[in-house]
C-alpha positions in Angstrom: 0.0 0.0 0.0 3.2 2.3 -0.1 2.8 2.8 4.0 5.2 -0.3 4.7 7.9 1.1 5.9 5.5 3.4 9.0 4.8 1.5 12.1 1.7 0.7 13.0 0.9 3.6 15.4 1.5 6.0 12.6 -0.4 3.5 9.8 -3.5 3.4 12.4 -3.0 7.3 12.8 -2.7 8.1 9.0 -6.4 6.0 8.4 -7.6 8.1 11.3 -6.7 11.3 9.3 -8.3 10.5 6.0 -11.5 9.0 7.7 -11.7 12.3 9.3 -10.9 14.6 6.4 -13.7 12.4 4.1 -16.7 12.8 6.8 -15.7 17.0 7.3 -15.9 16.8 3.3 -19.3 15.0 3.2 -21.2 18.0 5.5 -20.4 20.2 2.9 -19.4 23.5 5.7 -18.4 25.4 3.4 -21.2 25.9 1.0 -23.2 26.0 4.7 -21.3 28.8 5.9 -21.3 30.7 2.3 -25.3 30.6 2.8 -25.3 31.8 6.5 -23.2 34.9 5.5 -25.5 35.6 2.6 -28.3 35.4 4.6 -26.9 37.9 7.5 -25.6 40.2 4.8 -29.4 40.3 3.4 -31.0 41.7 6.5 -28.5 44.0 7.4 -28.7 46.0 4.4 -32.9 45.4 4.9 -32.7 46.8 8.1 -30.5 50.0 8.0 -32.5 53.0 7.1 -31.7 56.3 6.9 -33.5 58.3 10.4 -36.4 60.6 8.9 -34.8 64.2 10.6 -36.6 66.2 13.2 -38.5 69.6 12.1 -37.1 72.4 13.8 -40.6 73.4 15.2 -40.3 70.4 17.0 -37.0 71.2 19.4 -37.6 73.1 21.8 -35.8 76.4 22.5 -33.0 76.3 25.0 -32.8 78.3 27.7 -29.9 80.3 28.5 -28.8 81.6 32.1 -28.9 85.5 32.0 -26.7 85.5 35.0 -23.9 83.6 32.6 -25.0 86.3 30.0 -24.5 89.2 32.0 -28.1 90.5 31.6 -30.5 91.5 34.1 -33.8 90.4 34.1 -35.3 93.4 32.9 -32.7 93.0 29.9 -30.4 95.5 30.9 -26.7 94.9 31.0 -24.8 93.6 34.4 -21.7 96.3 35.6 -18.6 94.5 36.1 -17.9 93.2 39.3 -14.8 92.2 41.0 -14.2 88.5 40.8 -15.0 86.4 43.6 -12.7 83.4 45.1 -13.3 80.1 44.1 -14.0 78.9 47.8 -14.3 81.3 51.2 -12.9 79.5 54.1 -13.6 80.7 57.5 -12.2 83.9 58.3 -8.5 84.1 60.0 -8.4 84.8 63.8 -5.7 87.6 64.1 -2.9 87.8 66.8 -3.7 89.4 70.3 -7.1 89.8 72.3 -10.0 88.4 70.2 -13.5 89.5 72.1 -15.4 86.9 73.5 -18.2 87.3 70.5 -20.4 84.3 69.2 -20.5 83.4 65.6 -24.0 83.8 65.5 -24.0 87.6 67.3 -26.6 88.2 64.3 -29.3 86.9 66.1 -30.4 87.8 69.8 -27.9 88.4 71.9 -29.8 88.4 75.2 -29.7 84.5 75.1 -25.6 84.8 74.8 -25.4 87.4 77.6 -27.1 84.8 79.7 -24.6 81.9 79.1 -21.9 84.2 80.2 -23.4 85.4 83.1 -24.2 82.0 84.1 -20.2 81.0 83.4 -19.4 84.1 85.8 -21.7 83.5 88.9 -20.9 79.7 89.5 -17.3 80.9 89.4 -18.0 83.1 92.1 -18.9 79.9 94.0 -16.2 78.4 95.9 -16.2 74.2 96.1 -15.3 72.7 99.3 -12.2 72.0 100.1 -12.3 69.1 102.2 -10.0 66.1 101.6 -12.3 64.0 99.1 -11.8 60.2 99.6 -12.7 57.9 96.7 -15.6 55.9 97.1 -14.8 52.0 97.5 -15.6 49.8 94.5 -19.2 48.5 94.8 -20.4 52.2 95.8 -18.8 53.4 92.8 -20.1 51.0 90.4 -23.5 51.8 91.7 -23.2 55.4 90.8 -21.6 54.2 87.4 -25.1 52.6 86.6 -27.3 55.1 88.0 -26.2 58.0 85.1 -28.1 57.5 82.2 -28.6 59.5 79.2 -31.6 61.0 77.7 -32.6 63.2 74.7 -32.5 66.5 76.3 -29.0 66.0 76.8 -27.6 65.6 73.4 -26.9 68.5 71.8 -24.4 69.2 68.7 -22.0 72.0 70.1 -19.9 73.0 67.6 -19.8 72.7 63.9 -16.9 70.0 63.6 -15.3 66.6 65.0 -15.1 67.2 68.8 -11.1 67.3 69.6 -10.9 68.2 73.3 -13.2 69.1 75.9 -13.8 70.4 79.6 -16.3 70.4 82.5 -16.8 73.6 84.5 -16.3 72.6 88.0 -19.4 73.9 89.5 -21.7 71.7 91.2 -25.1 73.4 90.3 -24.6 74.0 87.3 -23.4 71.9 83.9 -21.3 73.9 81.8 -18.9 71.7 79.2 -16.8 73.5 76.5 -15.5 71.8 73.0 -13.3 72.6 71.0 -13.5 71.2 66.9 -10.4 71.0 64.1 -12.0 74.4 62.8 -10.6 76.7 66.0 -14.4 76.4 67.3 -15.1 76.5 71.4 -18.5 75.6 71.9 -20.0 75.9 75.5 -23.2 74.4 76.5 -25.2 75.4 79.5 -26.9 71.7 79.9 -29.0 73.0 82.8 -30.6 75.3 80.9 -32.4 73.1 79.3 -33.4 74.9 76.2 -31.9 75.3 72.2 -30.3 78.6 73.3 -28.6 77.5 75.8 -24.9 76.2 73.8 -23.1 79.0 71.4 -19.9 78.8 69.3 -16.9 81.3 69.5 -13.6 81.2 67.0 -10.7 82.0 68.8 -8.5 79.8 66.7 -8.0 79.1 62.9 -6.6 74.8 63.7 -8.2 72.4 65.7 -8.8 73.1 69.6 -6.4 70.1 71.1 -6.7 70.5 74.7 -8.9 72.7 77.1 -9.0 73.2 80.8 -10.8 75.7 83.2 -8.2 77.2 85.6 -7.8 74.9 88.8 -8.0 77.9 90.8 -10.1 80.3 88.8 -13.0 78.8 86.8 -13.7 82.0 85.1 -10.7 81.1 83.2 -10.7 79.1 80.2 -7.4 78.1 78.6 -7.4 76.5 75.0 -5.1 75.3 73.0 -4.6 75.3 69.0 -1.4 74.3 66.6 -1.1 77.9 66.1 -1.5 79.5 70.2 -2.4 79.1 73.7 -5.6 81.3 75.0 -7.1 82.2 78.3 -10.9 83.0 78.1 -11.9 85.4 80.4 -15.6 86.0 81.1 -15.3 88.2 83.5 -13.9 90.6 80.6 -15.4 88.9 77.8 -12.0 88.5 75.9 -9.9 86.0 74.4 -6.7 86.4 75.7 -3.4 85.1 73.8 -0.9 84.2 76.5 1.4 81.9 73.7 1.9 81.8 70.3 4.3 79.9 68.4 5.0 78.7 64.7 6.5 75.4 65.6 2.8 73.9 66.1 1.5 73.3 69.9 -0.3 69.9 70.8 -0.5 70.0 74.5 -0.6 72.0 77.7 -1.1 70.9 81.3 -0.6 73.5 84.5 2.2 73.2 86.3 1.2 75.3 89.5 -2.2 74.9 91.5 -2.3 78.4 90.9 -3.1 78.1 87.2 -0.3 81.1 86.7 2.5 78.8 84.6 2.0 76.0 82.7 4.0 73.5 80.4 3.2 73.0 76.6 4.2 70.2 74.1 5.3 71.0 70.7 4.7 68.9 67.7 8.8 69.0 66.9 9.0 66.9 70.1 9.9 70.0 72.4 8.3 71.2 75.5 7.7 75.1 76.8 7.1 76.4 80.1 4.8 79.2 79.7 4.2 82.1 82.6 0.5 84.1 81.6 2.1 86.6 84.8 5.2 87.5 81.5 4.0 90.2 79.1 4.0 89.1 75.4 3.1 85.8 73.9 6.5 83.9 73.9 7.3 80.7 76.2 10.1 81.2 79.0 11.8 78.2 78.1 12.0 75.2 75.1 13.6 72.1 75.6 14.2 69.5 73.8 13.8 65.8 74.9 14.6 63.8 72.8 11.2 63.0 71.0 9.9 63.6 67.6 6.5 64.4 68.6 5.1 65.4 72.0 1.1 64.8 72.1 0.5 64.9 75.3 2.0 66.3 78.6 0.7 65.6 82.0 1.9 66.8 85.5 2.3 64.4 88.8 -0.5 65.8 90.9 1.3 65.6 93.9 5.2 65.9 93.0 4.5 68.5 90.4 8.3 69.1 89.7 7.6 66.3 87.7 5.8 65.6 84.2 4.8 62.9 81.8 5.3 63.3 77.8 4.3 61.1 75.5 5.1 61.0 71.8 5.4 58.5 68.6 6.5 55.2 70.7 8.3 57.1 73.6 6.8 57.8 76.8 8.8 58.8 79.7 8.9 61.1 83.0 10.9 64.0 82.7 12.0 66.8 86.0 11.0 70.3 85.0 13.8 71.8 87.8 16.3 70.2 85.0 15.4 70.9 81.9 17.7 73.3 79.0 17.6 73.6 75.7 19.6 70.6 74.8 20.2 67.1 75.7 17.4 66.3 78.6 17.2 62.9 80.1 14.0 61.0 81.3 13.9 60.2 85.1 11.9 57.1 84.3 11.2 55.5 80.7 7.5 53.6 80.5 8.7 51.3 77.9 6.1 48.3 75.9 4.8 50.2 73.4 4.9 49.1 69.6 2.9 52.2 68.0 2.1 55.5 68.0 0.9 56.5 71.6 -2.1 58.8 71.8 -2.1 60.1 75.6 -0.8 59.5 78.7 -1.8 60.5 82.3 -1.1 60.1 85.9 -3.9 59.2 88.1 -5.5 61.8 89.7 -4.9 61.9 93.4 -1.5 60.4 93.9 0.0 59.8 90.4 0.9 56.1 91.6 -0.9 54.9 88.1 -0.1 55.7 84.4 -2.6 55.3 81.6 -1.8 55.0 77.7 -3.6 54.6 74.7 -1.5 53.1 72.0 -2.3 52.4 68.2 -0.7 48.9 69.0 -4.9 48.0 70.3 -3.7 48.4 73.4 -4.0 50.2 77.2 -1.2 50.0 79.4 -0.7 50.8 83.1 2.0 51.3 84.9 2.9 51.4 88.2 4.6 54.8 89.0 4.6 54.4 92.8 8.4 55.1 92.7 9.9 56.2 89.7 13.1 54.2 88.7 15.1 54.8 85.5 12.7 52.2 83.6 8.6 51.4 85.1 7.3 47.9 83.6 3.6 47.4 82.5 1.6 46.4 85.2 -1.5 45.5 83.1 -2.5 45.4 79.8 -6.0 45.4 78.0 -7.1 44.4 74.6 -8.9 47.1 72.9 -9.3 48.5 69.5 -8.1 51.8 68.9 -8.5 52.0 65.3 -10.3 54.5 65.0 -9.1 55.9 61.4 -8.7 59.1 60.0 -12.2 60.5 60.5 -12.3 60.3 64.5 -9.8 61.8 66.8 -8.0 59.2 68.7 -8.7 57.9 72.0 -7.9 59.3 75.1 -8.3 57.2 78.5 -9.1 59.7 81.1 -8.9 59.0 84.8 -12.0 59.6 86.7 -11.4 62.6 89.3 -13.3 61.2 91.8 -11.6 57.4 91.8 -7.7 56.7 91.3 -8.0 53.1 89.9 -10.6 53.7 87.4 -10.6 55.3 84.3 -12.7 56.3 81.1 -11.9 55.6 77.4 -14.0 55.2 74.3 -14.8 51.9 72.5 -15.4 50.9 68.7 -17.5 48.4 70.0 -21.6 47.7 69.2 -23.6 49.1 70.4 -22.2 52.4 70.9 -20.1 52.4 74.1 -17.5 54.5 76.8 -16.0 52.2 78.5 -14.8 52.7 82.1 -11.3 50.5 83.0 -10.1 49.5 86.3 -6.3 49.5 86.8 -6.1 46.2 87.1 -7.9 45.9 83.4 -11.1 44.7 84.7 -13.9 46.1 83.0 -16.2 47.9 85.4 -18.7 49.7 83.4 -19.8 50.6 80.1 -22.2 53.4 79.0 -24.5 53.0 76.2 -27.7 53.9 75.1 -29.8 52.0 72.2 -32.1 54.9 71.9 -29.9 57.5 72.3 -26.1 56.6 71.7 -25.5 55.5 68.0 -21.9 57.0 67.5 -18.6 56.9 68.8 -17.1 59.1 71.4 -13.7 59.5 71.2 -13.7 62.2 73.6 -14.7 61.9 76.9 -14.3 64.5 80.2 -16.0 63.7 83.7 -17.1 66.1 86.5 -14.6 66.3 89.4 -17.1 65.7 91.7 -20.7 64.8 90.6 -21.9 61.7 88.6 -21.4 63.2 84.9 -19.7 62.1 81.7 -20.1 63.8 78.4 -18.7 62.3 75.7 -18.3 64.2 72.1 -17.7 62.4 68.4 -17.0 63.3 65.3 -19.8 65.6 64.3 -20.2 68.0 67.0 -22.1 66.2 69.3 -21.8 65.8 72.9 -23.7 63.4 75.1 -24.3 63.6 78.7 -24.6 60.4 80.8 
């Protein structure tokens, strides 16, 4: 057959071939697909036709914006104006004394007057000054779930994401201030009970990072922004600028019971001591210790020579009788965390305890009884502290009226502020279905009475 020399394999595959090639040649595809294509090429040109064009009576007329024209609606030509910025932001706060004005002057002042006056008579008041023992554990828990929060007291203070607050010391009256990232101060008369009873004032341009009524003058109301350090003063109605700087201020704490000096962080990693008795708005003294960021400062509340800074991953006690421009050295390093830190604090009555919010998810305290060269952890919680870029951070804040227990806010659901014993035993946490639906970052409680407010990221304070 002329295949003798193939194998068999390749014999058997070359009949499989040709039986193939026979059986494709007995369909007959191509004259198959020659008939498809005729028959598609057919319709096509049956179906495209030419679209009949619209009379013109038929389109309506478009209208054209006389404003874009430069007419007038009586027809008459618009004078040329100056042009207009693309986009107005709020207007800058200027150096020096700003008066003590709201934003919203424009309507009736009488209901502004009354907010202030209030401010000025329960500052009048003094509080007792008798020792204040904290309450033992099953007392205070009680008191923790007696404070609710109802409707009345929720109220959106100022216009932006809450970034520090602080609780007027009175006990008759509740009268919280907030600060936003736009330079706003909100204060809020909750006892008053009505819509007229919060008002906003600018006396920054950047966000409002930490506020405090004068420990021994209430009247007084120190805030801080990136760009200075003010003292309002209701009893003059004025924003006073004690501090300005262009390195960028994060954090101020007092360093006297008196309220007259006080120490500031810088975001460079320096600290200031500032005295509001010097003329002029420059610091008395910057040092540098070591950090690349200070957020936070805190001074011991009984050994006040000392203070606490915390910055990226550093946080460490530093003596204030010893600091220069150069080359500082800790007294005592609080070393464990991985991340960023957010705040640290000394507990309120003895500073034997240190709290710390880091962005590693978690909160640390340490024991700072005696302060060596290095402090260990001395407990540890788990808890989420991602709270991204559209919240502020966390802050755990000891409770005034109890040195082993402190206040933080949670991610959690529901809506929660969470309230931390030392030993990292949860105690407490404060939520509302009704009423609580987002987080508070922020959180400041009364030095003496049952009251938390918490603020979030809108403006909103909430008042347990």
């Amino acid at each position: 057959d002329g295949y003798s020399h193939l194998s068999p394999y390749e014999r058997k595959r070359l009949k499989n071939i040709t039986e193939n090639a026979k059986f494709f040649a007995a369909l007959k595809l191509h004259e198959v697909s020659a008939r498809l294509n005729q028959i598609a090429t057919k319709r096509q040109s049956q179906g495209t036709k030419r679209a009949r064009p619209k009379k013109v009576e038929e389109e309506p007329a478009q209208r054209r914006s006389m404003r874009l024209l430069g007419v007038e609606p009586s027809g008459a030509a618009v004078p040329e104006s100056p042009a207009q910025p693309a986009a107005q932001g709020y207007p800058q706060v200027p150096a020096g004394p700003v008066p003590m004005v709201p934003e919203d002057q424009a309507k009736d002042s009488k209901w502004t007057e009354a907010l202030l006056s209030t401010w000025m008579r329960i500052s009048e008041l003094k509080a007792d000054d008798a020792e204040r023992c904290s309450p033992d554990l099953e007392r205070y828990q009680e008191s923790l779930s007696s404070m609710v929060l109802s409707e009345e007291n929720i109220r959106k203070v100022v216009k932006s994401r809450v970034c520090s607050m602080a609780i007027h010391p009175s006990e008759s009256t509740i009268l919280v201030a907030a600060g936003d990232k736009w330079g706003h101060v909100g204060l809020w008369n909750v006892s008053c009970g009505s819509e007229e009873g919060a008002h906003i004032f600018v006396p920054h341009n950047l966000p409002v990072c930490c506020m405090h009524f004068s420990p021994c003058n209430p009247a007084h109301l120190l805030s801080l922004s990136h760009e200075s350090l003010r003292c309002g003063d209701v009893t003059r109605a004025v924003f006073d600028e004690i501090c300005r700087s262009e390195e960028g201020l994060s954090f101020f704490d007092f360093l006297e019971e008196n309220g007259c000096t006080a120490l500031v962080g810088c975001w460079d990693g320096a600290v200031a001591v500032v005295d509001r008795r010097t003329p002029g708005a420059t610091s008395e003294l910057s040092a540098d210790i070591g950090f690349r960021k200070t957020r936070t400062v805190h001074v011991h509340p009984r050994s006040r020579q000392y203070f606490l800074a915390a910055g990226l991953v550093d946080v460490a006690v530093f003596d204030v009788r010893y600091l220069k421009p150069k080359g500082n050295k800790p007294v005592s390093c609080l070393s464990g965390h991985t991340k960023s830190v957010a705040s640290a604090y000394f507990s309120p009555v003895t500073g034997s305890r240190v709290v710390t919010v880091s962005a590693d998810d978690r909160l640390r305290i340490y024991d700072t009884t005696s302060l060596s060269s290095t402090i260990a952890v001395l407990s540890s919680v788990r808890h989420n502290c991602n709270t991204g870029r559209w919240l502020s951070r966390f802050q755990a804040v000891w409770d005034p009226k109890q040195e082993h227990c402190f206040v933080v806010g949670s991610m959690a659901q529901p809506r929660q502020i969470n309230v931390f014993q030392d030993t990292g035993r949860l105690l407490h946490s404060f939520s509302s279905l009704a009423c609580l639906s987002s987080v508070c970052s922020i959180n400041v409680v009364h030095p003496t009475q049952s009251i938390l407010v918490g603020g979030n990221s809108s403006g909103r304070l909430y008042v347990f």
